[in-house]
Backbone bond lengths (Angstrom), bond angles and torsions (degrees), N, CA, C in turn:
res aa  C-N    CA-C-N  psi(-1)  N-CA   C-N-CA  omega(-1)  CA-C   N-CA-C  phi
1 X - - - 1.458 - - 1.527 107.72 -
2 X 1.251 118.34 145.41 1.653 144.81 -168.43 1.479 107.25 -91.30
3 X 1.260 116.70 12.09 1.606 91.13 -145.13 1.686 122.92 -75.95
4 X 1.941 119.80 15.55 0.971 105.03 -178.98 1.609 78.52 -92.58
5 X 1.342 139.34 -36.07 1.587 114.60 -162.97 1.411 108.05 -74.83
6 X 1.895 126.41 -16.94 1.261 114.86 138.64 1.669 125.25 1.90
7 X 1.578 87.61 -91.70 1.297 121.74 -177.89 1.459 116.67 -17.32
8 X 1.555 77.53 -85.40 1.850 103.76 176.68 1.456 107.05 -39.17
9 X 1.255 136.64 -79.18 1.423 150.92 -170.38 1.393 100.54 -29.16
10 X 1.442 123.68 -64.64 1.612 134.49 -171.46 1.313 103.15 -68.51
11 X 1.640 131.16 -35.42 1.097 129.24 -164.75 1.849 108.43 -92.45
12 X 1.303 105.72 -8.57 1.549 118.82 176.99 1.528 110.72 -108.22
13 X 0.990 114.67 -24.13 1.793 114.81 -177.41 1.663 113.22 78.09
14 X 1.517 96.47 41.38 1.528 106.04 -173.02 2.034 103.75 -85.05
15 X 1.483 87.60 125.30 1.618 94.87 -176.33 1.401 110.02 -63.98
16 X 1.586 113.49 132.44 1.523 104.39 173.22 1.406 98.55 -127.29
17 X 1.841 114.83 -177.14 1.620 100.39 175.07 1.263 87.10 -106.07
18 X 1.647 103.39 -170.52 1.740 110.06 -173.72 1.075 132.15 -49.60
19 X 1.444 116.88 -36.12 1.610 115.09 179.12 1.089 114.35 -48.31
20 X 1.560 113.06 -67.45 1.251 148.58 -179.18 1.715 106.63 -29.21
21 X 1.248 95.42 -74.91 1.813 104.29 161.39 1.526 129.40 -48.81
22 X 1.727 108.55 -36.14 2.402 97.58 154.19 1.401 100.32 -65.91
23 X 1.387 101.62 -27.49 2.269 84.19 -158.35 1.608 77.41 -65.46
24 X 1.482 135.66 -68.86 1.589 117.56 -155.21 1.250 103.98 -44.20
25 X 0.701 116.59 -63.09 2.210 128.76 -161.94 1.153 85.04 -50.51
26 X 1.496 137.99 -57.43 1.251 108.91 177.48 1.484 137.10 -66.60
27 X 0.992 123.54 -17.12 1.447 122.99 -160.40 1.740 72.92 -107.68
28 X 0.993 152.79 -38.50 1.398 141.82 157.84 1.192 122.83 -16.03
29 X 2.037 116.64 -56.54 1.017 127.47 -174.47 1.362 128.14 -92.87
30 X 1.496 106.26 19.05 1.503 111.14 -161.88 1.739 86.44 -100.01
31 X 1.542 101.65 146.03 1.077 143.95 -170.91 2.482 101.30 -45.51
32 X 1.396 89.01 -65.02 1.838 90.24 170.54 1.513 109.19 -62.19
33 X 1.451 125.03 -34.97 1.276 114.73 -165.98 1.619 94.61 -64.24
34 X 1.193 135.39 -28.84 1.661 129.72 -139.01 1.678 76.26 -106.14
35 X 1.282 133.90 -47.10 1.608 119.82 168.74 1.521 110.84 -54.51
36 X 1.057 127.09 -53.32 1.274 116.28 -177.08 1.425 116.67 -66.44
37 X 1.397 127.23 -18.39 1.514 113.16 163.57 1.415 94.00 -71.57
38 X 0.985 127.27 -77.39 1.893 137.76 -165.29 1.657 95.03 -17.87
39 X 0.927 114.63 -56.91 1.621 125.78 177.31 1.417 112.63 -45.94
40 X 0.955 122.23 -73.55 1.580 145.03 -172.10 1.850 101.43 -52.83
41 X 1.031 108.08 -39.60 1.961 123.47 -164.91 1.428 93.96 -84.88
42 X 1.513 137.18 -11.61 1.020 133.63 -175.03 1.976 119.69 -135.55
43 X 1.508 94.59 11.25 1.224 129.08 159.57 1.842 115.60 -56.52
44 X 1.715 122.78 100.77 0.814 117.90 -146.11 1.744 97.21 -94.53
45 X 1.737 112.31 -16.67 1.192 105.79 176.26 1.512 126.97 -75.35
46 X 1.423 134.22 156.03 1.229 135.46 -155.04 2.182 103.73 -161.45
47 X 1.380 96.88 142.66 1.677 110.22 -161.89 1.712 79.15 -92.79
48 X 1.070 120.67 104.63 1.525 118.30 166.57 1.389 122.05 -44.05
49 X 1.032 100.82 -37.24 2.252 98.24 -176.00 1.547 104.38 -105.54
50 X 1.861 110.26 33.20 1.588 106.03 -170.68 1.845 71.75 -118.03
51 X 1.464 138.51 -79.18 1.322 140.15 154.93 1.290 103.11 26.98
């Protein structure tokens, strides 16, 4: 599983064709990916001059 280029792709608005787009949705919907956002969204560290 991909799931930081996941990430990136959805989080950039990178055009894919259909396949490409179930494989995201899927690896989207998998059970660690949805912990690992939950994780990340509650991630208290922060790049001060990224803010």
């Amino acid at each position: 599983m991909f799931a930081p280029v996941v990430s990136r792709f959805r989080t950039y608005g990178v055009p894919v064709d259909a396949s490409t787009a179930a494989y995201m949705d899927a690896v989207w919907a998998q059970p660690d990916m949805a912990a690992w956002i939950a994780q990340a969204e509650t991630e208290p560290y922060t790049i001060e001059n990224l803010k």
